[in-house]
C-alpha positions in Angstrom: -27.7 30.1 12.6 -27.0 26.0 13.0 -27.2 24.1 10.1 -27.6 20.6 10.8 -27.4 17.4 8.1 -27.6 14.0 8.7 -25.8 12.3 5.9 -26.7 8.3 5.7 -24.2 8.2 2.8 -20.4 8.2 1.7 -20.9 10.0 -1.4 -22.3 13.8 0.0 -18.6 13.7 1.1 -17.6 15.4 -1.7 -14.9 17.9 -1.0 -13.1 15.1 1.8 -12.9 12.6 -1.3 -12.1 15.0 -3.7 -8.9 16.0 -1.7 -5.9 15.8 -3.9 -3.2 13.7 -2.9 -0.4 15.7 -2.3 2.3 12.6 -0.9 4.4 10.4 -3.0 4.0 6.7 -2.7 7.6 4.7 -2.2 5.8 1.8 -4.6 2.5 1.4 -5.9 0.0 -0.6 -4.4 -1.6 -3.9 -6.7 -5.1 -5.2 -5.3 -5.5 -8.8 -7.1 -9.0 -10.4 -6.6 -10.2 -13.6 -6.0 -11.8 -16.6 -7.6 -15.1 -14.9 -9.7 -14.1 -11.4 -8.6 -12.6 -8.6 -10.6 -11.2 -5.3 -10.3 -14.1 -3.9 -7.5 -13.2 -6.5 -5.1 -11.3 -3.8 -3.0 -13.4 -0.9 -3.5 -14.5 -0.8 0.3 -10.4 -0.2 0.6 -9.6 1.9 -2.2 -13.1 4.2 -2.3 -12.5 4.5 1.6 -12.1 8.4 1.9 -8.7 8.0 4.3 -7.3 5.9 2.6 -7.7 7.8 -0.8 -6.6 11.0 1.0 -3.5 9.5 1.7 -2.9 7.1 -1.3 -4.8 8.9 -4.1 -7.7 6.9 -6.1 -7.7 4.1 -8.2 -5.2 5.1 -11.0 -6.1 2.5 -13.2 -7.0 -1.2 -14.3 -5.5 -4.1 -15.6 -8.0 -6.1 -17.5 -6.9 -9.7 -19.0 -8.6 -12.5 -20.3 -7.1 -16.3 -18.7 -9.1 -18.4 -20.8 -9.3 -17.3 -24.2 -9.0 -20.5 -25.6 -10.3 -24.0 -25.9 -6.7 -24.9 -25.8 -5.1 -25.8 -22.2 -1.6 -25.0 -23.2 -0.9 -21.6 -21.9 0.6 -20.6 -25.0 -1.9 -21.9 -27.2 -1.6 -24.7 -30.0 1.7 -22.8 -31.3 3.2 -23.3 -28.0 5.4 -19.6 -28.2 4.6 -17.2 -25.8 3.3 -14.0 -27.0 1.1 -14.8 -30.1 -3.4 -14.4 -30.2 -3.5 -18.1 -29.8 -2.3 -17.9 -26.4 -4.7 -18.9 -23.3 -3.6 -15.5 -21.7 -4.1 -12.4 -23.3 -3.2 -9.1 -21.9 -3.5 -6.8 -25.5 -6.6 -6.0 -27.7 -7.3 -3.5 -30.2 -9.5 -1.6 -27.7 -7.3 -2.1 -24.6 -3.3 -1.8 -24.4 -3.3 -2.0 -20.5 -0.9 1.0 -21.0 -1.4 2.0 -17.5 -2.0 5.7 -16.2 1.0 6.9 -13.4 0.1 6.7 -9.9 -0.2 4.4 -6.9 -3.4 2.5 -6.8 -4.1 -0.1 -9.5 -6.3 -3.3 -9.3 -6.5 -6.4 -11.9 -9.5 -7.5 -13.8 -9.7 -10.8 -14.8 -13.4 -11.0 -15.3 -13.3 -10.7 -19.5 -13.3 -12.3 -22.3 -12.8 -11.1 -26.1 -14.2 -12.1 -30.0 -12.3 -14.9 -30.6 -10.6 -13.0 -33.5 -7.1 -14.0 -33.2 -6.7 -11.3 -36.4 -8.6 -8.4 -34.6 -8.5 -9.1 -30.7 -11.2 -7.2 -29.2 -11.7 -7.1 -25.1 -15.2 -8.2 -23.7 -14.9 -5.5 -20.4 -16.7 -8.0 -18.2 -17.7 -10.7 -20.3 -18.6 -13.8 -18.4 -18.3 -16.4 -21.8 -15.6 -18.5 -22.4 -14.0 -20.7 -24.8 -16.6 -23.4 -25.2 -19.0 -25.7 -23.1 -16.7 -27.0 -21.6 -13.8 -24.3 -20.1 -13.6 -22.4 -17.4 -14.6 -18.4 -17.1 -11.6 -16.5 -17.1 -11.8 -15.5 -13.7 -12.0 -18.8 -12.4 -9.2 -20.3 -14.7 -5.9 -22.0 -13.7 -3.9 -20.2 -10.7 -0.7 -20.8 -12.7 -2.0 -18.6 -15.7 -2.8 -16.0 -13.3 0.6 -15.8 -12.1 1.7 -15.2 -15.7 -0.7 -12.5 -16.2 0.0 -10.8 -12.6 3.5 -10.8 -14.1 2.6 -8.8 -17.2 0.6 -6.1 -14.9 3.6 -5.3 -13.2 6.1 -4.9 -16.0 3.4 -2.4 -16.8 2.9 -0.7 -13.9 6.2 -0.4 -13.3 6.5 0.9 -16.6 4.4 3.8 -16.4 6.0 5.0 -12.9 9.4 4.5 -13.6 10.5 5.9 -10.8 9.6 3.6 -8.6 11.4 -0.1 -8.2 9.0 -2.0 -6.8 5.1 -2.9 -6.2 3.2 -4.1 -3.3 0.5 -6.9 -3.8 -2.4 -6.8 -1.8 -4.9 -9.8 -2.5 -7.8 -11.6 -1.5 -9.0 -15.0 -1.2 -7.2 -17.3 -4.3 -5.7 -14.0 -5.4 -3.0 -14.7 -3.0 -2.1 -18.2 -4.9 -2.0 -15.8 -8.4 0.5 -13.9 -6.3 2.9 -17.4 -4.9 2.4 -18.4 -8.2 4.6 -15.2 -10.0 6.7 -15.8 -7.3 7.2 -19.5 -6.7 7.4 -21.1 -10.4 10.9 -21.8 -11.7 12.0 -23.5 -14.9 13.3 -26.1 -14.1 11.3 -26.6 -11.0 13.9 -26.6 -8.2 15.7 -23.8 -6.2 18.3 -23.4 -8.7 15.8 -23.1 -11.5 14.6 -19.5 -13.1 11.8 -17.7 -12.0 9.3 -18.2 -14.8 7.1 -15.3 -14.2 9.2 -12.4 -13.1 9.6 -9.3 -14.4 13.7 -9.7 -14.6 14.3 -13.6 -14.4 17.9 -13.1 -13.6 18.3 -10.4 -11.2 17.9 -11.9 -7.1 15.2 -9.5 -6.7 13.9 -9.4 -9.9 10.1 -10.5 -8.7 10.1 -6.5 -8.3 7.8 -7.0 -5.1 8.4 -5.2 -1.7 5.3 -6.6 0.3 2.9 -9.4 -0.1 -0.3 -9.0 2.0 -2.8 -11.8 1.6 -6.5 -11.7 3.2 -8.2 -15.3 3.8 -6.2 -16.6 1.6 -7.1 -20.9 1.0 -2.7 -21.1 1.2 -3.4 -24.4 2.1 -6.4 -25.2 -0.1 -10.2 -25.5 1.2 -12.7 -28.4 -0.1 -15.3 -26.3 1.5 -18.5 -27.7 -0.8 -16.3 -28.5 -3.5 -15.6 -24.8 -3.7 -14.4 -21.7 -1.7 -17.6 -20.1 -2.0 -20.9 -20.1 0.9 -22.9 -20.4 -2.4 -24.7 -22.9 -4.1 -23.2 -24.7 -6.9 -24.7 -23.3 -10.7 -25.1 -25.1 -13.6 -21.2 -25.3 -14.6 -22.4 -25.5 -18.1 -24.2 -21.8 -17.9 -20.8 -20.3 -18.4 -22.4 -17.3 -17.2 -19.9 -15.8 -15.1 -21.6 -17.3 -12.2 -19.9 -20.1 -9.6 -18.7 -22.9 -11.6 -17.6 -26.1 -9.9 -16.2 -27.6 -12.3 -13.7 -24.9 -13.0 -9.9 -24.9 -13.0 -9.9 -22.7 -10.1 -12.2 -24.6 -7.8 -9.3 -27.5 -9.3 -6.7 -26.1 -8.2 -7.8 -24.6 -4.8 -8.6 -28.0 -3.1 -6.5 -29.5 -1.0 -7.5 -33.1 -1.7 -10.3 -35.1 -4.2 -11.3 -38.2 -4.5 -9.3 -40.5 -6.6 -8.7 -44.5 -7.5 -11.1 -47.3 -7.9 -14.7 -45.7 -8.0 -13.3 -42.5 -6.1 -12.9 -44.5 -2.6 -9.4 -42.9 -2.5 -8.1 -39.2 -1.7 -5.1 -37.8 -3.4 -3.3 -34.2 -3.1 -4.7 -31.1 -5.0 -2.2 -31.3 -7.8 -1.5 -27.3 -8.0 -1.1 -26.9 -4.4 0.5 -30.2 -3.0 1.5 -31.8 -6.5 1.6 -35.2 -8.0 0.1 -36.6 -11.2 -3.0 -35.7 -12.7 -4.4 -38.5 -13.9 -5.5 -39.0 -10.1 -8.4 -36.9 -11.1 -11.3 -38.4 -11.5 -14.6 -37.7 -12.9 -16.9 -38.5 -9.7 -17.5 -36.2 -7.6 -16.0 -33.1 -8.7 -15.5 -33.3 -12.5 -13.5 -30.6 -14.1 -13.2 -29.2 -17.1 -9.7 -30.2 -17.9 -7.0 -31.7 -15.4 -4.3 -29.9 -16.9 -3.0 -28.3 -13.7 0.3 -27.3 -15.3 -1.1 -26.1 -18.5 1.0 -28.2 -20.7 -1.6 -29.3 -23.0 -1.3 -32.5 -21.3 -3.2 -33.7 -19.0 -1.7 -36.8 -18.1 1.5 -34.7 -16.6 2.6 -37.3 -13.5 5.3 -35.3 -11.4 3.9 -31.9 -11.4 5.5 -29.6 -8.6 3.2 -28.5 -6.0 3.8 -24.6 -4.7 3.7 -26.5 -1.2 5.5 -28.8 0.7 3.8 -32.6 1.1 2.7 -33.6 4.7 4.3 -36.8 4.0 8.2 -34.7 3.2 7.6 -32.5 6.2 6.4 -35.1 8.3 2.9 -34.1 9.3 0.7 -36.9 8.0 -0.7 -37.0 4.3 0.4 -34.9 1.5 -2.3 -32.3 2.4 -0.8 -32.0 5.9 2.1 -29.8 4.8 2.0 -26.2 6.0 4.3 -24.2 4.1 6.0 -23.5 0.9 7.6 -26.4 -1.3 11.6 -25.8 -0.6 11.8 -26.8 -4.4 9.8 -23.4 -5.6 10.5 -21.4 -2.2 9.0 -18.2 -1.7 11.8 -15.5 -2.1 12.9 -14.0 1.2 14.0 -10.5 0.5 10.5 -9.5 0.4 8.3 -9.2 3.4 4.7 -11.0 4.1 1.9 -10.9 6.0 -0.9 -13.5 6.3 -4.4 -11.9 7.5 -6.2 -14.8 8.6 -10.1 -15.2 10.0 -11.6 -17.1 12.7 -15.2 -16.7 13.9 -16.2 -17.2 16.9 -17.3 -20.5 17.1 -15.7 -21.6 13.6 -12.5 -23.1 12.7 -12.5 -20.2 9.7 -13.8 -17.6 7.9 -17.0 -20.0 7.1 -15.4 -20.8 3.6 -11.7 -21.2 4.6 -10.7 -22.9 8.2 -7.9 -21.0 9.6 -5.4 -23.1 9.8 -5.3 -23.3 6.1 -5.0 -19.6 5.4 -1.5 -19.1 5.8 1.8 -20.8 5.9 3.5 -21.9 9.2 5.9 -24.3 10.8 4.7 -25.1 13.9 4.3 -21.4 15.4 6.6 -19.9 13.4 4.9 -18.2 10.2 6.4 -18.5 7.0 8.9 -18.1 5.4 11.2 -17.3 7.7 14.8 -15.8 7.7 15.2 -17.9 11.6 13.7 -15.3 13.5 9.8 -15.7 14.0 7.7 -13.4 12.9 10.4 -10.9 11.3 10.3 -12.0 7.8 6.2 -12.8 7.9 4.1 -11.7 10.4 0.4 -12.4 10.6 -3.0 -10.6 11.6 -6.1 -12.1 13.1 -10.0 -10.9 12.4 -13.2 -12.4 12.7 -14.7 -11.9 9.3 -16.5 -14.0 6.8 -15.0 -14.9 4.1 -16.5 -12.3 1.8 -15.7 -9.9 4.1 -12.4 -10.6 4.3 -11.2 -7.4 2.0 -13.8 -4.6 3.5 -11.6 -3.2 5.7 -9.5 0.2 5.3 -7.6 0.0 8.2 -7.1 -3.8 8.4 -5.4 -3.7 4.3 -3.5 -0.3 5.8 -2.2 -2.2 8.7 -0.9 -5.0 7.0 1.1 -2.5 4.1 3.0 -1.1 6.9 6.2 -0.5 5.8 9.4 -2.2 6.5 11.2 -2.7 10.3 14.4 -3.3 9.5 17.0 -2.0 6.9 16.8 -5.6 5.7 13.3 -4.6 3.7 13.5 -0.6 3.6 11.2 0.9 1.4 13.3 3.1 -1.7 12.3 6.4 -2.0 13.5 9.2 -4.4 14.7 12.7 -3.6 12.5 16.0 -4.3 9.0 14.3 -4.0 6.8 14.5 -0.8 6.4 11.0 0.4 3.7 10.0 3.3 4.2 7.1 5.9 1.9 5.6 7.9 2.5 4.5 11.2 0.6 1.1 12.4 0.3 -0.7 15.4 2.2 -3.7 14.6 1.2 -7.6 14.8 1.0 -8.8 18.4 4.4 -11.2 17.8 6.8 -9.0 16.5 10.1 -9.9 17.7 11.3 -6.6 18.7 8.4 -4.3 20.4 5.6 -2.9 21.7 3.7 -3.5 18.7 2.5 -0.1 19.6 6.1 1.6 18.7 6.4 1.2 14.9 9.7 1.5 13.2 10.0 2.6 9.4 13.2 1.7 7.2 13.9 3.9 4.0 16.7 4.0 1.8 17.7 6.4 -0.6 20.3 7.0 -3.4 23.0 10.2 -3.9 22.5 11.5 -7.9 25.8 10.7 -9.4 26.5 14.6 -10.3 25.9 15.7 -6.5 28.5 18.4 -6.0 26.4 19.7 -2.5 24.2 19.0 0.7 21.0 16.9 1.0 18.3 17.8 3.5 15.9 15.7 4.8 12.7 17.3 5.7 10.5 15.4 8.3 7.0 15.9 9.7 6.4 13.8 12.1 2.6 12.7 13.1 1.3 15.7 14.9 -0.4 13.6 18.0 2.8 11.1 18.4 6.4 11.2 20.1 9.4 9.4 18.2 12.6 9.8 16.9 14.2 10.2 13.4 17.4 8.6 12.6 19.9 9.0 9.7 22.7 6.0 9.4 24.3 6.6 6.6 25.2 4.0 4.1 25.8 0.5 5.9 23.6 0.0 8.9 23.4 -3.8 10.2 20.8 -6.3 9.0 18.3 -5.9 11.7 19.5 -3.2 14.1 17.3 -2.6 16.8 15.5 -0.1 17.6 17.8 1.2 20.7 20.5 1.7 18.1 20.5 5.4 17.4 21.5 6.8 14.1 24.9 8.9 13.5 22.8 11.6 13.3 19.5 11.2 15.4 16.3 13.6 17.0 14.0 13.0 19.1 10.7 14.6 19.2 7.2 14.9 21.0 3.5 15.5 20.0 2.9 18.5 18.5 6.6 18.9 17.2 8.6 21.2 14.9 9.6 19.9 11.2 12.9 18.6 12.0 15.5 19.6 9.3 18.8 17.3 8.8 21.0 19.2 7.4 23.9 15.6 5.3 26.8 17.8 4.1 28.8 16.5 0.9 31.4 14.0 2.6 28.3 12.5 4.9 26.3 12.1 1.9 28.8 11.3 -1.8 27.7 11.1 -5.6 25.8 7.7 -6.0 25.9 6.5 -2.6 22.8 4.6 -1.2 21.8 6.2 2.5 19.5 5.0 5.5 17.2 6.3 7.7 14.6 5.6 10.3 11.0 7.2 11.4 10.5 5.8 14.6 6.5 6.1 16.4 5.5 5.5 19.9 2.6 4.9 21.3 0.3 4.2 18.4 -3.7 3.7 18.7 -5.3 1.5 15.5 -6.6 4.6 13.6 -3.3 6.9 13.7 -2.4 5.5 10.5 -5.4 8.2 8.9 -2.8 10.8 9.7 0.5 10.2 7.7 3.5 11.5 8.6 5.4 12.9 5.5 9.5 13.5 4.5 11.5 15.1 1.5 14.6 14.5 0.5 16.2 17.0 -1.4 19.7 18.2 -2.9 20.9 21.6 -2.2 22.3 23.1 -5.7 25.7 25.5 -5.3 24.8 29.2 -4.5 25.5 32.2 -6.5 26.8 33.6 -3.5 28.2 32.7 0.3 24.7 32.5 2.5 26.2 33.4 5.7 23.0 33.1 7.4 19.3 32.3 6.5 16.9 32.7 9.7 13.3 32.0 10.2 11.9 33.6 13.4 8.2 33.9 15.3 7.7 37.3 16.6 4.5 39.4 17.8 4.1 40.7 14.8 4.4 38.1 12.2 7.5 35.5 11.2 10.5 37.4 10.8 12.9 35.9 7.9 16.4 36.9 7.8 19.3 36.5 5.9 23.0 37.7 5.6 24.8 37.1 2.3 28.6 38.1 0.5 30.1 38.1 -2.8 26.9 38.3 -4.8 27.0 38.6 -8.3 25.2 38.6 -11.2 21.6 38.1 -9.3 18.4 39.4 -10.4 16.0 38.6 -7.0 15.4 37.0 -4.0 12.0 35.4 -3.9 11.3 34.6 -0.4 8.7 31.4 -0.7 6.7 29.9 1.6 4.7 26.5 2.4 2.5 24.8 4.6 2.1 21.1 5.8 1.8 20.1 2.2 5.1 21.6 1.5 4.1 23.4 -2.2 6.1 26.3 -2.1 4.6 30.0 -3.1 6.2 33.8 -3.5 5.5 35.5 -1.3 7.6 38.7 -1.3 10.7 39.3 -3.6 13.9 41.4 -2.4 16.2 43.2 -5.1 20.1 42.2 -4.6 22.4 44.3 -3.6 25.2 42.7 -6.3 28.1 43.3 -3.8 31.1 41.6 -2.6 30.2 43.1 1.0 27.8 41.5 3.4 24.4 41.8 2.8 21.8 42.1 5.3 18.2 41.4 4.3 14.9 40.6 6.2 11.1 40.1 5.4 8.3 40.4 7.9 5.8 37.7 7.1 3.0 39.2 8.6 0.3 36.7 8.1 1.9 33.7 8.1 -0.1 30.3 7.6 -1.9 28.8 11.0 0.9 25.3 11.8 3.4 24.9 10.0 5.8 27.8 7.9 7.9 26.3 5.5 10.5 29.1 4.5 13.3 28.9 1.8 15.1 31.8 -0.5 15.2 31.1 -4.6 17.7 32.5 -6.2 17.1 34.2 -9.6 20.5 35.5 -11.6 20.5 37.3 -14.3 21.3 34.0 -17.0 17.5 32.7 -15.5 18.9 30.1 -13.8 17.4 29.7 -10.4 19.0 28.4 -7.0 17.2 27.3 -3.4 18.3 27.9 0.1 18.0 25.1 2.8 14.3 25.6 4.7 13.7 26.7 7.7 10.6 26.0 10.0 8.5 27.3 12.0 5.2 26.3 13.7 2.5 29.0 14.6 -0.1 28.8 16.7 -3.2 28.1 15.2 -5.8 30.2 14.1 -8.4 27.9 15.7 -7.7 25.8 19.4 -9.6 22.5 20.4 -8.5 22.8 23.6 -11.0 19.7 25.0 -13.4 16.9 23.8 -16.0 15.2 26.5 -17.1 13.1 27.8 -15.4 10.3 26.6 -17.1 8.0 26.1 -19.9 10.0 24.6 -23.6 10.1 26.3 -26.2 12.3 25.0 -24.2 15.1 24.4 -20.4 15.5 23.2 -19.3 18.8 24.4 -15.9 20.7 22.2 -14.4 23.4 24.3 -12.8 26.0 20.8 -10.9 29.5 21.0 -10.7 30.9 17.6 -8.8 34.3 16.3 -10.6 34.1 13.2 -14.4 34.9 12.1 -14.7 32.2 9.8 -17.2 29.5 9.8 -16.3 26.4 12.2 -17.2 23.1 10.1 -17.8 20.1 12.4 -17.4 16.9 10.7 -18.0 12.9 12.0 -17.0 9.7 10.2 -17.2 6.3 11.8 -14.9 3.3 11.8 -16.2 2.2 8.0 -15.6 6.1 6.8 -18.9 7.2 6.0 -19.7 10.6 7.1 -22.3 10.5 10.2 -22.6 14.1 10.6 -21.6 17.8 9.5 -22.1 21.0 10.8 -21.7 24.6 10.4 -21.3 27.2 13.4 -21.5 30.3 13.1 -18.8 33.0 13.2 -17.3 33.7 16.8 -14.3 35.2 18.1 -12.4 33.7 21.9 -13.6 30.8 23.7 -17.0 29.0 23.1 -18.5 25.5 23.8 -19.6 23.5 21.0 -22.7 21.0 21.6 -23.1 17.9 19.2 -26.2 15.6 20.0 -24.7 12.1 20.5 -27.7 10.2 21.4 -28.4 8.7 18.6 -24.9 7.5 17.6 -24.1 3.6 17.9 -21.2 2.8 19.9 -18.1 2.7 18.7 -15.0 4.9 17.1 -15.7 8.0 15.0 -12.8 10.5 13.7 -13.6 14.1 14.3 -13.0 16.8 12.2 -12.9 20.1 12.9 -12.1 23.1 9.8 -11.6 26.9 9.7 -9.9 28.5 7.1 -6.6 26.6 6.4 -6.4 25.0 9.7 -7.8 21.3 9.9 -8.1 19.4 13.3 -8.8 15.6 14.1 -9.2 13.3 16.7 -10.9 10.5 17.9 -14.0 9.9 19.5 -15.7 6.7 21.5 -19.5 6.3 21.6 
């Protein structure tokens, strides 16, 4: 019997989201939101069932409150950081913001609190503020949002200490929170000290690896006064609702009016700098001009986070189109600008392109001289509110780094994912369809034996993997092969490398490459995953430790001398997750001699067979053998999908083994789950018929289950 359901939403999908994420992240992932958002801004991203699969849920939020007083001083009326009479606060009696290991988080700026400096209790999602006259937190000064972005770090970082580094993924003004942490320097030139970082005096103390922006106003919009397609509120509602007058909407334009009865334009202060008396009260009155948040407001040479126009030579102050050489952006980070344009707009409908990202001429920036390397950019056709819905456009932009100028650090004995993503259209070194990924790791300091690095490639992609030990050039290319290199195909092996003591030493840092080819948009679903691991001394000489497919099951061998002092052999097994189970144990022999031993795994798992021997002595203490692979052939064969595209019907050609249930399962481009169902139990060769009339055009992901063994592929309506 058939059983057929129709699901119109994402949250039947139960067992898909509820997969546990079994990868490692290299760093964890910040989403910052923008002016009047708060920590849902990216739910369409992080809620997405792929990406969660491969990332894990939201692990936690930073809430803050950026407004907490009617004083404009970012330290309050006591002027010393740290105190309850600061403007920013980021601990209450009810809410530490100690934050919860893992690798999504989001900010939250949308609060407020009691007002008891004595007692400080968080309003979750209070829309007051200060007074009549102040703005809502989460539309308050950029440069107090940079302070606070810097304090959610220090405590992300904090609780995964493992990790060195965060990526920052942001929205609309959330991207001028991020420039802010990174820009501001005291004193304000290129030889002053970053204000905001988390380590002021180390080069890459900013502790960022990646800064993604999504219709970003870099450049400032005077779209209606705001960045918003709304209509303006009553400012004095103070109701969490748009407020004109706000510091935000302040600091976001590019130019107001200004001199004699406002018949002049001057700079936005924030972004383009200057003095800030040139505010006026007609026709956008704020709530305070204090741009710098002095407690002045009267500040006449305040530093813009961009260049002027009338430096750079492009016309007014407003003109200039990218960062202020006297607070650069840091260049041992990588960027990317995501940037809108409708069809028949010069934007997003809020934003106009040209002012969402930073350039020189056609070159993006920064830049380290060769365009495109250091920032790259990605075009869609969004509206601004739009602008962070996308999975697979946030994904694409994260990808990690192409060059061992910006590798991504990774530990050793942890699973990590990657995902491969078809590059921006510019990059200097292509296809954009072959995407390279940089990774460096470090040698423990008490290594005394081997390292293996275990690599699963993606299963529908050819490539190659390359190790380069500890000093590969800047920006080698991707035609320079490793010392030790592999190539592989679709449907590959686990490759194994096998960095003997002397290749790898105590403490050393090491480099490798994944390298992709041919990538489509929605491979990145499917991660590719490595561990690196050290190989403890043996208890004995292994002579030989085989893994081998025969009719019968996978035959595991190995041959041994001068054992002593051993308890077991516990032969342990895993599958593409790589968590490791008994599943026979062999009694030592305890002699000098060679020792012959061998295991028949007779059901072994459909895919992938991890194999590796622990070693139990007689003290407890346990040692590992290096892993050897094998893949099976599954359980369960798709061995065609078509037509393609789709018409009425979509036909699956399947050969099974196995009498369990076949669960058929459809997700289109935005994730939700179109269609499941349940055939019944058959053994050989059958043909599948799905009824694709109804489906609108476009991409779906098919999945198709039995037992252990998962297929996936893609379909086109």
């Amino acid at each position: 019997m058939k059983h057929l359901y129709i699901l119109l939403f994402l949250s039947l999908f139960l067992n898909f989201q509820a997969k546990a994420q079994t990868m490692d992240c290299a760093y964890p992932i910040i989403f910052l939101h923008g002016w009047t958002g708060n920590e849902t801004s990216f739910a369409a991203v992080y809620n997405d069932p792929q990406f969660a699969a491969i990332w894990g849920p939201l692990t936690d939020v930073f809430h803050a409150v950026v407004n907490a007083t009617d004083d404009t001083h970012i330290f309050g009326a006591d002027h010393i950081q740290g105190t309850n009479d600061d403007d920013v606060l980021v601990q209450f009696v009810n809410e530490t913001n100690t934050l919860n290991p893992g690798c999504v988080y989001a900010i939250n700026l949308q609060n407020f609190w009691n007002e008891n400096a004595a007692v400080p209790i968080l309003d979750l999602h209070g829309c007051d503020s200060p007074g009549l006259f102040e703005s809502d937190s989460n539309e308050s000064a950029i440069l107090k949002q940079g302070y606070a972005l810097g304090k959610m770090i220090e405590k992300v970082l904090a609780a995964n200490p493992t990790k060195s580094k965060v990526i920052l993924v942001c929205h609309s003004m959330g991207g001028l929170e991020a420039r802010e942490y990174l820009q501001r320097r005291v004193p304000e030139n290129p030889g002053g000290t970053p204000r905001w970082w988390v380590n002021p005096s180390a080069a890459d103390g900013h502790r960022v690896a990646k800064l993604v922006t999504t219709v970003t106003p870099h450049r400032g919009s005077n779209t209606l006064g705001n960045i918003s397609p709304l209509g303006p509120p009553d400012a004095a509602d103070k109701d969490g609702t748009f407020d004109l007058a706000s510091e935000a909407v302040r600091d976001m334009r590019y130019s107001n009016a200004c001199g004699f009865l406002g018949l002049d334009d001057c700079p936005g202060v924030y972004l383009y700098g200057g003095d800030e008396d040139d505010y006026i009260s007609f026709p956008y009155p704020y709530w305070n001009d204090d741009v710098d948040c002095d407690g002045d407001e009267s500040s006449p040479t305040v530093v813009g986070v961009n260049i002027s126009g009338v430096t750079q030579g492009t016309g007014y102050e407003w003109d200039g189109t990218y960062d202020n050489p006297q607070l650069p952006l840091p260049t041992n980070l990588r960027y990317t600008w995501i940037t809108s344009d409708i069809i028949g707009d010069t934007g997003d409908g809020v934003v106009a392109w040209s002012r969402q990202w930073l350039y020189n001429g056609s070159t993006p920036y920064p830049s380290d001289g060769t365009p495109h390397r250091l920032t790259d950019t990605l075009l869609t056709n969004v509206f601004h509110t739009s602008g962070n819905s996308s999975p697979a456009l946030m994904v694409r932009g994260i990808d990690e780094g192409d060059y061992p100028a910006n590798p991504w650090e990774v530990g050793l004995d942890a699973i990590f994912g990657g995902l491969v993503q078809v590059r921006a259209s510019a990059v200097p070194e292509g296809p954009k369809t072959t995407d390279p990924d940089w990774f460096k790791f470090t040698a423990p300091g008490s290594l005394s034996n081997d390292i293996e690095i275990l690599f699963n490639p993606h299963p529908g992609l050819a490539g190659r993997i390359d190790f380069f030990g500890s000093s590969p050039s800047t920006y080698t290319s991707l035609g320079t092969n490793g010392s030790l290199f592999q190539t592989f195909t679709a449907g590959s092996a686990p490759i194994i490398f096998n960095l003997p003591l002397g290749t790898v030493n105590p403490g050393g840092t090491y480099y490798f490459r994944v390298i992709h080819q041919g990538i489509d948009y929605d491979d990145w679903t499917t991660p590719y995953t490595f561990n690196i691991q050290t190989i403890l001394p043996l208890p004995l000489e292994l002579l030989a430790f085989s893994a081998k497919a025969e009719a019968k099951g996978n035959l595991i061998s190995w041959e041994t001398e001068m054992e002593q002092d051993l308890r077991m052999f516990h032969i342990e097994r895993a599958g593409e997750d790589q968590q490791y189970h008994s599943i026979a144990a062999v009694t030592p022999g305890n002699q000098a001699a060679k020792q012959y031993y061998y295991h028949l795994d007779s059901q072994p798992l459909p895919g992938i067979n991890y194999y590796r021997l622990r070693i139990e002595e007689e003290d407890g203490q346990v040692r590992y053998s290096p892993v050897r692979a094998i893949t099976n052939e599954a359980v369960l064969q798709v061995r065609a999908v078509y037509p393609m595209p789709a018409g009425q019907q979509l036909l699956i050609d399947l050969q099974t083994s196995s009498l369990e249930p076949v669960e058929i399962r459809l997700i289109d481009s935005f994730g939700r789950l179109i269609l499941t169902q349940v055939e019944d139990r058959f053994l050989g060769s059958t043909t599948l018929v799905l009824d694709s009339s109804n489906w609108p055009g476009g991409f779906y992901v098919l999945q198709i289950k039995q037992g252990a063994y998962q297929w996936q592929g893609k379909v086109v309506k």
